[in-house]
C-alpha positions in Angstrom: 10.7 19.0 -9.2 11.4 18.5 -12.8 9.1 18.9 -16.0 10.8 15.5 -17.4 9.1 13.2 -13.9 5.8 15.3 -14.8 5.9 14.3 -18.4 5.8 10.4 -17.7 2.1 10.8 -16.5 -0.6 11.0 -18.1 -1.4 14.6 -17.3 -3.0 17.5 -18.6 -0.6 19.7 -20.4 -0.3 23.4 -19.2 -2.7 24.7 -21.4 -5.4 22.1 -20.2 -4.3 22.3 -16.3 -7.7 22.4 -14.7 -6.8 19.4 -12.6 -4.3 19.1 -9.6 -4.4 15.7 -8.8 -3.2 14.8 -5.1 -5.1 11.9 -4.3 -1.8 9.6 -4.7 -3.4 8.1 -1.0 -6.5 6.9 -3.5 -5.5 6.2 -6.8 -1.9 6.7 -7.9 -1.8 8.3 -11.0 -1.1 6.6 -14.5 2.2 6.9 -15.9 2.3 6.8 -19.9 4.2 3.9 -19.9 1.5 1.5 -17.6 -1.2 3.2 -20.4 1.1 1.8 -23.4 1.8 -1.6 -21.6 -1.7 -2.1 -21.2 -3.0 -1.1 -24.3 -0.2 -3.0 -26.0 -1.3 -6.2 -23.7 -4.7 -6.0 -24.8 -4.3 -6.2 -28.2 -2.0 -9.3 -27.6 -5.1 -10.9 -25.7 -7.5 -9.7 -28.4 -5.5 -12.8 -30.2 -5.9 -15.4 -27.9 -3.7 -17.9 -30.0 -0.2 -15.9 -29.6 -0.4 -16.6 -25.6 1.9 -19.1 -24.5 4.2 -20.6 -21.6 5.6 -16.8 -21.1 2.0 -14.9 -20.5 1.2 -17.9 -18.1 4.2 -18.0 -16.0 8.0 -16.4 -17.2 5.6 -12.7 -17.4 4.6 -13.1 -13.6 7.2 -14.5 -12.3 9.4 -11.3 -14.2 7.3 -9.2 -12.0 7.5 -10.8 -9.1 11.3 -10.6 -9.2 10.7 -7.0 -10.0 8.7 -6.2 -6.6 11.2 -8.4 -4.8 13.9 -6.5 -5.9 12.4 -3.1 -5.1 11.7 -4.3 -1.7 15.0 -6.3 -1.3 13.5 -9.3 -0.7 14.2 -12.8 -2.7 11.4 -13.6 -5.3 10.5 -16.3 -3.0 9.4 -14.3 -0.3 6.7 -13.0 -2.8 3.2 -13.8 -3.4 0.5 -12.1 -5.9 -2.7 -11.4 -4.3 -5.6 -9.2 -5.5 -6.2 -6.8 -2.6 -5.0 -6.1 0.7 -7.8 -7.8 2.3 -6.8 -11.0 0.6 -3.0 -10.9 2.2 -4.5 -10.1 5.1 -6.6 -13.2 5.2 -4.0 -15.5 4.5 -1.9 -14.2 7.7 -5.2 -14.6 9.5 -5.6 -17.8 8.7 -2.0 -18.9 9.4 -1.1 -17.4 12.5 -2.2 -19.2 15.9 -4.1 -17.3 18.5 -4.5 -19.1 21.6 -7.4 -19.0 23.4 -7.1 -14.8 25.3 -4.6 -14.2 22.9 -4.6 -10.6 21.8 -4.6 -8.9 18.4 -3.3 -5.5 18.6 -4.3 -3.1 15.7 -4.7 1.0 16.1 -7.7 2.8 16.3 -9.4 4.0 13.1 -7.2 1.2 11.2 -8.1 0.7 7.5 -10.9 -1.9 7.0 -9.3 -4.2 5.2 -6.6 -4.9 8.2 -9.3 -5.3 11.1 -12.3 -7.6 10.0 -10.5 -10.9 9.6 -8.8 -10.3 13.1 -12.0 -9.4 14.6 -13.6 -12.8 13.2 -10.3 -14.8 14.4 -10.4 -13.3 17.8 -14.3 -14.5 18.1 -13.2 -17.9 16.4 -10.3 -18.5 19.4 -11.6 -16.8 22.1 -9.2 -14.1 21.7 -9.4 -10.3 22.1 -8.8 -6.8 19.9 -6.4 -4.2 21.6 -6.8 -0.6 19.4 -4.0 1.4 20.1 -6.3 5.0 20.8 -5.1 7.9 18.7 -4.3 11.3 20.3 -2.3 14.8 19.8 -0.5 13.9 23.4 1.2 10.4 22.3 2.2 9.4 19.2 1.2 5.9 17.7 3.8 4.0 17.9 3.2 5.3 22.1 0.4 3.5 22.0 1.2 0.8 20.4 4.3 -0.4 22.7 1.6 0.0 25.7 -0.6 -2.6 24.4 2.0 -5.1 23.2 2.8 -7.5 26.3 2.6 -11.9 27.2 -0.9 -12.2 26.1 -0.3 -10.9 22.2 -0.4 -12.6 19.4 -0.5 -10.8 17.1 0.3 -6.9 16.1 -1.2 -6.0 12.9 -0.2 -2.4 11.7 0.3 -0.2 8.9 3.0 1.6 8.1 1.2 4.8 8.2 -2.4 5.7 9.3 -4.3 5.7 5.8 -6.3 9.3 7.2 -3.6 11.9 7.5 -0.3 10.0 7.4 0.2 9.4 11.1 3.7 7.6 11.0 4.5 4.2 12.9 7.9 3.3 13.9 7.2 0.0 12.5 10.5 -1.5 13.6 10.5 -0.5 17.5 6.8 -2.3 17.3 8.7 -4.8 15.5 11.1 -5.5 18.2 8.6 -5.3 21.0 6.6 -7.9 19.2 9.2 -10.4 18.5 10.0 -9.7 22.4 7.2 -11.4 23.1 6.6 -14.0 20.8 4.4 -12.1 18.6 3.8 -12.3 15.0 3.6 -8.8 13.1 1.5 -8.1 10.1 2.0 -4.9 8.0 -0.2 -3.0 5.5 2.1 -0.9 3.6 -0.6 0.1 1.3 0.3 3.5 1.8 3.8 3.4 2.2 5.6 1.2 -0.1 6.8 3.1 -2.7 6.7 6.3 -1.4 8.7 5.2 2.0 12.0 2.7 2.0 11.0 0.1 4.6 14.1 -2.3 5.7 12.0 -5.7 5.5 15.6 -7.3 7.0 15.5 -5.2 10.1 11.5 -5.1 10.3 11.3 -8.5 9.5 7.5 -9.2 9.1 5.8 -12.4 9.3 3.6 -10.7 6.5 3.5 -7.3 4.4 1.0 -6.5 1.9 0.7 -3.9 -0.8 -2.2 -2.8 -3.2 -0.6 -2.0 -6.1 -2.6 1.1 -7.5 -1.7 3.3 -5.3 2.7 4.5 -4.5 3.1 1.8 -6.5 1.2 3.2 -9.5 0.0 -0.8 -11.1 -3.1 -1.1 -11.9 -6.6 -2.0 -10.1 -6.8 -6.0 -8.5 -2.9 -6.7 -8.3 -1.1 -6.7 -5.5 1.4 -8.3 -3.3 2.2 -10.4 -0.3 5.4 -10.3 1.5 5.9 -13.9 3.4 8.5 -14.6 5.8 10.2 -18.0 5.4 8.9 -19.5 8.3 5.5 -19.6 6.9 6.8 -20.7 3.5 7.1 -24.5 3.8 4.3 -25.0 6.3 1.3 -22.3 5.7 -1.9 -23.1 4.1 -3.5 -21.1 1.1 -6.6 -19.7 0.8 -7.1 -21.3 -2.7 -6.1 -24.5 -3.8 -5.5 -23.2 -7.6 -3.4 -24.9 -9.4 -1.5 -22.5 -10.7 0.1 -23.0 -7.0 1.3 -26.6 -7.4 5.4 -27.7 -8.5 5.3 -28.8 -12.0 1.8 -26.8 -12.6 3.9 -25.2 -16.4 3.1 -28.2 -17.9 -0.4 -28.5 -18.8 0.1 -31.4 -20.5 0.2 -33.0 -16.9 -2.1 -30.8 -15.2 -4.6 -33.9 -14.0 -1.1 -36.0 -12.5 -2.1 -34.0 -9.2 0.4 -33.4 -6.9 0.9 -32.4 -3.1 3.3 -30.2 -3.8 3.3 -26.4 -4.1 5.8 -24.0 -6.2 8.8 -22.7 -4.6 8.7 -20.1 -1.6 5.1 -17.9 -1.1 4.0 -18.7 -4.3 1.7 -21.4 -3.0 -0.2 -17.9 -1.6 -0.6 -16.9 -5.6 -4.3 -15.9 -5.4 -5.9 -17.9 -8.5 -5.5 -16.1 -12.1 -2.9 -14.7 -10.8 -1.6 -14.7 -14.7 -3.8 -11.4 -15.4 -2.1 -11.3 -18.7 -3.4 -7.6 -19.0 -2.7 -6.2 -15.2 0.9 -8.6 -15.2 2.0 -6.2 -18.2 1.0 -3.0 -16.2 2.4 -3.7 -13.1 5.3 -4.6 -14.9 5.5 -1.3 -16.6 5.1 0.8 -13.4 7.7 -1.3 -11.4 10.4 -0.4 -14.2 10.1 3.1 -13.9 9.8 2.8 -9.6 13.2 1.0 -9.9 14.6 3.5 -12.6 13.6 6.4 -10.1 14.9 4.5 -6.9 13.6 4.2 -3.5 15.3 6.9 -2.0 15.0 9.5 -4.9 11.4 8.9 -4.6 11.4 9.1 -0.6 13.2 12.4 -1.1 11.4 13.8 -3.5 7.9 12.7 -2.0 9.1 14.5 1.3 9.8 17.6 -0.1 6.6 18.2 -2.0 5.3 17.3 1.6 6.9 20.2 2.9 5.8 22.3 0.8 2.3 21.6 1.4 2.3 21.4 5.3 4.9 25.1 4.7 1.7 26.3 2.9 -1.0 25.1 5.7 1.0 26.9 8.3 0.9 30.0 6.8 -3.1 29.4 6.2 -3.2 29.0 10.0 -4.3 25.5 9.0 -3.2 22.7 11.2 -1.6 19.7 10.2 0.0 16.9 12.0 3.3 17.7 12.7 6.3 16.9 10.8 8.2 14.7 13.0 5.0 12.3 13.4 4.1 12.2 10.1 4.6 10.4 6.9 6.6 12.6 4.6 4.4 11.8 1.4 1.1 12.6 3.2 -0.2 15.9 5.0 -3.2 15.7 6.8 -5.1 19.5 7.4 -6.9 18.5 10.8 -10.2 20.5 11.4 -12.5 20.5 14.8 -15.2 19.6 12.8 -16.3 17.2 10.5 -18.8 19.5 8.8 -16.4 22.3 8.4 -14.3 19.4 6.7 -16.6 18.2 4.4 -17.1 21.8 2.9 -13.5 22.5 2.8 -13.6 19.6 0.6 -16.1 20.5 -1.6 -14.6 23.9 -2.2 -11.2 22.7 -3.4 -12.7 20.2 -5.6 -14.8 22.6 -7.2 -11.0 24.9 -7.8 -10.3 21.7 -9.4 -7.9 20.4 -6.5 -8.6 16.5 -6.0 -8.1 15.6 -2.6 -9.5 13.0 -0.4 -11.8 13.5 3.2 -11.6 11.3 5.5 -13.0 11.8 8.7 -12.0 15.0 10.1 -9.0 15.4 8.1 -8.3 16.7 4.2 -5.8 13.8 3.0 -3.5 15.5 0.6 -1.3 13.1 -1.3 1.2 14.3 -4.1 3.4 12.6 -6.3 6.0 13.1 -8.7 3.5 14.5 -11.3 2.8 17.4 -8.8 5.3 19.9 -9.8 5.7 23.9 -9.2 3.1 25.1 -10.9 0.3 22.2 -8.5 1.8 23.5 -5.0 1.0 27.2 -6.6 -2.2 26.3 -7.4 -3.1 24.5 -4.5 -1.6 27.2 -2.1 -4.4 29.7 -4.0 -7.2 27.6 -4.4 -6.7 26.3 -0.1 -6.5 30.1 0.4 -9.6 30.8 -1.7 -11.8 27.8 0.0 -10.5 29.0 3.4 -13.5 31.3 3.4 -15.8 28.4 3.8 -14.6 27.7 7.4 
């Protein structure tokens, strides 16, 4: 844990510590350099007669290559969207279910990856298997159970968004394509903090908020697209920022059939976001200067740490082997003696999310030393609560 990763966020210095921030699982924090690129982008804006050609299209389609190469993807395999909910969608709309098809998804599942399945099963006569959470099987258990002729689809994240529950995203993979299934993954809470071989996996789609591991901003995100869907799936918007030949706007009312190259006919409209592009941007350079693995590594360590420092609290988390390494999730019986739990570390000044019946704790590579100290005292303090 060095002081030179901790100084590329925008964090309080040691004499103004009051915070420890791990909430990664929320918000991801801001590092300096996505501050700078944004304020630096909104001056340019402020002077609407400097944007050009660039801002419109070379700027995204930079980041786009960026993404794909931190994923190892082509740039073609990429699409913008602005929330996970939105990438969702489009493989919703896209993938056939037959009439008792089944969608497979696991219990307690992030919103975002359950209500347009739910309205597709009641549009096709289909069904929704949840895969049922337990401390006797594991997930991906679960999972594998439910997954046989009738599905159609298994839609997944990598890890549960509560306490970090780990998938084994490509044995589900496997059984899926076993039986004909397409798979859909929400790595919102994974990508960036976990490598993920998209080759071996090989989703039909993967989608990402970017404000989160990724540490972009708010409203930009991105959609993983398998070829097969490339040349032959339909958009949710028509915009014609979409179309082949769409850069020059000279031509713009010579409407064409044709879309841009790859999964960019899945660009979400405005996709330009000449402010958020510049951000993204920012935080992908220093994601790729870092590495996948060093951040993996790093991530699983500070995890350690904090599950090392629950054990010794007599505080149970999931364990290790079934878990994310980037999240720890302190399980409670109750949901009351959560919620104060909670309360008491926020008021030490420890930010941490609740969900449910669990205390998400989610560092980063901001959290350093001197956080794990303090969080180790202020979870020892708020243990009286219980």
């Amino acid at each position: 844990m060095t002081s030179a990763d901790r100084s590329l966020f925008e964090m309080p210095d040691d004499r103004a510590r009051d915070i420890v921030y791990l909430n990664t699982a929320n918000v991801g924090p801001r590092l300096k350099a996505v501050s700078e690129a944004g304020r630096a982008a909104i001056d340019r804006y402020a002077s609407p007669w400097l944007l050009g050609d660039d801002d419109w299209f070379a700027a995204p389609e930079r980041l786009r290559e960026s993404f794909a190469r931190f994923i190892g993807v082509s740039a073609d395999n990429v699409a913008f969207v602005p929330s996970a909910s939105y990438g969702i969608a489009v493989a919703a709309r896209n993938i056939p279910i037959p009439a008792g098809g089944a969608i497979v998804i696991v219990e307690e599942q992030y919103p975002s990856n359950v209500y347009a399945w739910r309205r597709r099963a009641a549009e096709c006569g289909g069904s929704v298997r949840v895969a049922e959470r337990s401390l006797e099987h594991s997930l991906t258990e679960a999972l594998m159970r439910l997954v046989d002729a009738s599905t159609a689809v298994v839609a997944i994240p990598n890890c549960h968004w509560t306490d970090g529950e780990l998938i084994d995203v490509l044995a589900v993979a496997e059984a899926a394509r076993a039986v004909g299934a397409a798979l859909v993954i929400d790595a919102s809470q994974s990508l960036g903090a976990m490598p993920i071989d998209i080759a071996a996996v090989k989703p039909d789609f993967l989608v990402s908020v970017g404000y989160k591991w990724l540490l972009g901003p708010y409203a930009l995100g991105y959609l993983y697209v398998d070829e097969a869907w490339q040349g032959r799936g339909v958009p949710l918007e028509e915009t014609w920022l979409s179309r082949r030949g769409s850069e020059d706007f000279s031509r713009l009312v010579e409407y064409v059939d044709e879309y841009r190259a790859g999964a960019r006919r899945f660009d979400f409209g405005e996709f330009p976001q000449f402010i958020s592009v510049a951000m993204a941007t920012a935080a992908l350079s220093q994601l790729e200067r870092w590495g996948a693995s060093y951040l993996a590594a790093e991530l699983s360590d500070r995890g350690q740490q904090l599950r090392a420092t629950c054990s010794n609290m007599g505080l149970e988390t999931l364990a290790a082997e079934r878990s994310a390494p980037h999240i720890v999730g302190i399980r409670l019986r109750e949901s009351e003696q959560t919620a104060r739990l909670g309360l008491a570390l926020r008021a030490a000044g420890i930010q941490v999310s609740v969900r449910g019946s669990t205390i998400r704790v989610a560092p980063h590579l901001h959290t350093d030393a001197r956080d794990l100290d303090r969080f180790a005292s202020g979870l020892q303090d708020a243990s009286v609560c219980l």
